[in-house]
C-alpha positions as CSV (number, residue, x, y, z in Angstrom):
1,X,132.0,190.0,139.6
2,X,133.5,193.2,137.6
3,X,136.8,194.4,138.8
4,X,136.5,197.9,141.0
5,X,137.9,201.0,139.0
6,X,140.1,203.2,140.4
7,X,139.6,206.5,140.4
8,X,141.6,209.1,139.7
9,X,142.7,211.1,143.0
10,X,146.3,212.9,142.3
11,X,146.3,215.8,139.6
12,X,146.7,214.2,136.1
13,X,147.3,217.6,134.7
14,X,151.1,217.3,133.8
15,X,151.4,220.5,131.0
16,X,150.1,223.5,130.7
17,X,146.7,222.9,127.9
18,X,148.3,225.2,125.3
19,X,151.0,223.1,125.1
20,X,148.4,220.2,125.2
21,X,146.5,221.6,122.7
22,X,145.7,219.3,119.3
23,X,143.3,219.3,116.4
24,X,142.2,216.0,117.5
25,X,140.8,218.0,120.8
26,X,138.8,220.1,119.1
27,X,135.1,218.3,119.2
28,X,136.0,217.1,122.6
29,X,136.3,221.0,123.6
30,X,133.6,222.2,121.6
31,X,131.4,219.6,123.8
32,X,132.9,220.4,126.6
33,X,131.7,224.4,126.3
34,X,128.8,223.2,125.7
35,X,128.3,221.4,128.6
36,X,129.5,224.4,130.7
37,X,127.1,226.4,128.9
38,X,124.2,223.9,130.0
39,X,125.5,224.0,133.5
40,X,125.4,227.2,133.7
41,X,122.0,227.5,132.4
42,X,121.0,224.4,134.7
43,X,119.7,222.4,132.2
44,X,121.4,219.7,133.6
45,X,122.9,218.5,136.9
46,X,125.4,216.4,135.9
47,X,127.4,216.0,132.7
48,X,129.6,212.6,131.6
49,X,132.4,212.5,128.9
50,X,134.1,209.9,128.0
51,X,137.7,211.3,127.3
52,X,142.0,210.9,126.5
53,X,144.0,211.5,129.0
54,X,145.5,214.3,126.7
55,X,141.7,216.0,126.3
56,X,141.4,215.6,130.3
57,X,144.0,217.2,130.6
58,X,142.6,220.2,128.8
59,X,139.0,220.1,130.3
60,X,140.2,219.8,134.4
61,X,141.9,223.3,134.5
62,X,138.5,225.2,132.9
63,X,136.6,223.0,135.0
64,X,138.4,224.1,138.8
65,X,138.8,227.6,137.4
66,X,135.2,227.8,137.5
67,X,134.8,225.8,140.9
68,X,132.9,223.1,138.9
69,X,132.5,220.0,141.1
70,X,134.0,216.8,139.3
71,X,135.4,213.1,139.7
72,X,137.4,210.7,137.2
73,X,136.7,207.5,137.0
74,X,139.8,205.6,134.8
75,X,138.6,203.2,132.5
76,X,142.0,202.1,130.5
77,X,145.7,203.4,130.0
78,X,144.4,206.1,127.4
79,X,140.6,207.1,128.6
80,X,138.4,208.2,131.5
81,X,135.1,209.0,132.5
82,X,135.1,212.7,133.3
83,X,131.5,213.3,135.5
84,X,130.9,217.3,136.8
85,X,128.3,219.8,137.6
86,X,126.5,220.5,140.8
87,X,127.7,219.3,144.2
88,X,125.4,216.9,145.2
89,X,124.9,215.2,141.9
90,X,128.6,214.6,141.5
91,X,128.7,213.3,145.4
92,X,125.6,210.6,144.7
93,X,127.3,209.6,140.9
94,X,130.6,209.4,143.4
95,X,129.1,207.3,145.4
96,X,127.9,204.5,143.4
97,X,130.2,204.6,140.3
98,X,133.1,201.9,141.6
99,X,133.0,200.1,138.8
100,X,132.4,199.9,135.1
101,X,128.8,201.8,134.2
102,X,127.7,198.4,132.5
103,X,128.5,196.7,136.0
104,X,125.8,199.0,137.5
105,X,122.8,197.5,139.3
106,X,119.6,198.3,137.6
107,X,119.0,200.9,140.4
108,X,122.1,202.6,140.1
109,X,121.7,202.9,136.1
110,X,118.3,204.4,136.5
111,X,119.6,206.7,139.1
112,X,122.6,207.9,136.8
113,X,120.4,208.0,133.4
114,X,118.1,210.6,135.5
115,X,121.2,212.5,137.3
116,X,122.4,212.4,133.6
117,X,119.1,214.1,132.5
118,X,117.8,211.2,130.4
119,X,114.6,210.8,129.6
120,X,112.7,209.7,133.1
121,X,110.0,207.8,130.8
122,X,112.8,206.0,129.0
123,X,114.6,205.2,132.2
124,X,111.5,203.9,133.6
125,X,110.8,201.3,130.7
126,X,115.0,200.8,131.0
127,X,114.7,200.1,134.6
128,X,111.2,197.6,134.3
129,X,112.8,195.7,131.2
130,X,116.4,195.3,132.8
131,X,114.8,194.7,136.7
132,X,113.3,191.4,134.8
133,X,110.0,193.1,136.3
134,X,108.6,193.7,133.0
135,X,106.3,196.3,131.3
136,X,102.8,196.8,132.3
137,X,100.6,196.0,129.6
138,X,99.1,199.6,129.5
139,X,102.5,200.7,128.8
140,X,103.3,198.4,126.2
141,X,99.9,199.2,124.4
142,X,101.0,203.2,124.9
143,X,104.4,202.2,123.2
144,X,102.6,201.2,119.9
């Protein structure tokens, strides 16, 4: 059985992000407003970054400025999961992310590919090849 992982609860934000502020962070941010501007545009629900501590730090602040729902979910010393956007997709990811994503059930990696905004049609063959249920044979003959 995989370990739980904690997540984050307490503020991690221990300096102000011009301080913080690095070349290194640069793609991360760049993401990052692009994923607001997605948001914004509701293109997507939910949005999932794997980042440093020292990038989190940067993100969180622009994130509650804007009253942008999100939860951290630690993975090591150095990185976290950083999931956000709209209310009730962050509460349902909240919910069932307790442990590492490849610790997920099947069902709750087909629910967060599609609150991710994966392809449904790819999560669907995901879900019937991982569930051990298998693929139809009409949608193996529409695959070739």
């Amino acid at each position: 059985m995989a370990e739980p992982v904690n997540l984050i609860v307490q503020d991690v934000r221990t300096q102000s992000s011009a301080r913080v502020r690095s070349p290194d962070a640069a793609p991360v941010l760049r993401l990052f407003h692009h994923n607001i501007y997605e948001y914004g545009r509701g293109v997507r629900g939910l949005f999932l970054m794997t980042v440093s501590r020292q990038e989190l730090e940067l993100v969180l602040g622009k994130l509650e400025a804007q009253g942008i729902h999100h939860f951290v979910q630690e993975l090591s010393p150095a990185k976290v999961n950083l999931f956000f956007g709209r209310p009730a997709f962050v509460a349902v990811a909240r919910s069932f992310v307790t442990r590492p994503l490849n610790a997920l059930t099947v069902e709750e990696d087909f629910m967060l590919g599609t609150l991710l905004g994966y392809d449904r049609e790819q999560q669907c063959r995901r879900f019937l090849t991982r569930s051990g249920r298998g693929m139809p044979e009409e949608l193996l003959l529409a695959a070739e």
